[in-house]
N, C-alpha and C positions, 0 to 999 in steps of 0.2 A: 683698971687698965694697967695699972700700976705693979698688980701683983701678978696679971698674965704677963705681965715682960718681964718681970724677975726669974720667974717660973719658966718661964723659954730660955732664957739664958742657964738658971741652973740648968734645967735638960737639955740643953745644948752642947752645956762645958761638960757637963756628968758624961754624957753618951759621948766625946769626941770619938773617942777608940773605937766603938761599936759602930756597927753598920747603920743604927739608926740616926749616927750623928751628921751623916749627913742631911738625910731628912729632918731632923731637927734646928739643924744649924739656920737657915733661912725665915724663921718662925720669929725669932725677936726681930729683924728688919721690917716682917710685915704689921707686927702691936707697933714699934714707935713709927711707923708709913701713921697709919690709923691714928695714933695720939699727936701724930703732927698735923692729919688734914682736923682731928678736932680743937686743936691749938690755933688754930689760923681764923675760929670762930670765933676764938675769944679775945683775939688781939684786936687790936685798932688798924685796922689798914680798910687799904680801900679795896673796892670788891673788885676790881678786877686782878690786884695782885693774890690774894684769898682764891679767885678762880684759878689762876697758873698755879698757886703753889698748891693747893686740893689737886688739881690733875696730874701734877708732878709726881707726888707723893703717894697717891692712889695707884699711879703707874709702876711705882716701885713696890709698893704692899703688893697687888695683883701678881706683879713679876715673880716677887719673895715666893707667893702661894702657891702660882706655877711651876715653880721652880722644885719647890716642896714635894708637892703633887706626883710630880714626874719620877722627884727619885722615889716616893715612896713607891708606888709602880714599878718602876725598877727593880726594886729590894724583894719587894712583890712576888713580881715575876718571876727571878731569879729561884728565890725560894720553894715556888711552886715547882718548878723543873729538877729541882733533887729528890 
């Protein structure tokens, strides 16, 4: 997990200029969403703080992805119409 968030960050910061950087840019938000709801299993807390912060952070990864999704469609669509 460690080397997919390295790896969205480099393609992130690489591509800012390019059109794909906005679809890229959202990609590392949703790996550490993901390394925080699997961090929250390995700490000590009690489950119901574990449950808020898994929903939380799941909310935001989903978001990140949606968010993604949308421009790449965008870029997509855009594309296809020249």
């Amino acid at each position: 997990m460690t080397v997919a968030f390295v790896f969205a960050v480099v393609a992130a910061r690489g591509y800012s200029d390019a059109p794909w950087g906005a679809v890229l840019r959202p990609l590392p938000v949703a790996i550490l969403a993901l390394a925080t709801s699997v961090a929250t299993l390995l700490v000590d807390v009690s489950e119901t703080t574990a449950q808020v912060v898994t929903v939380a952070v799941w909310t935001v990864g989903v978001g990140a992805v949606a968010l993604s999704t949308y421009r790449f469609v965008d870029l997509v669509a855009e594309r296809g119409d020249r």
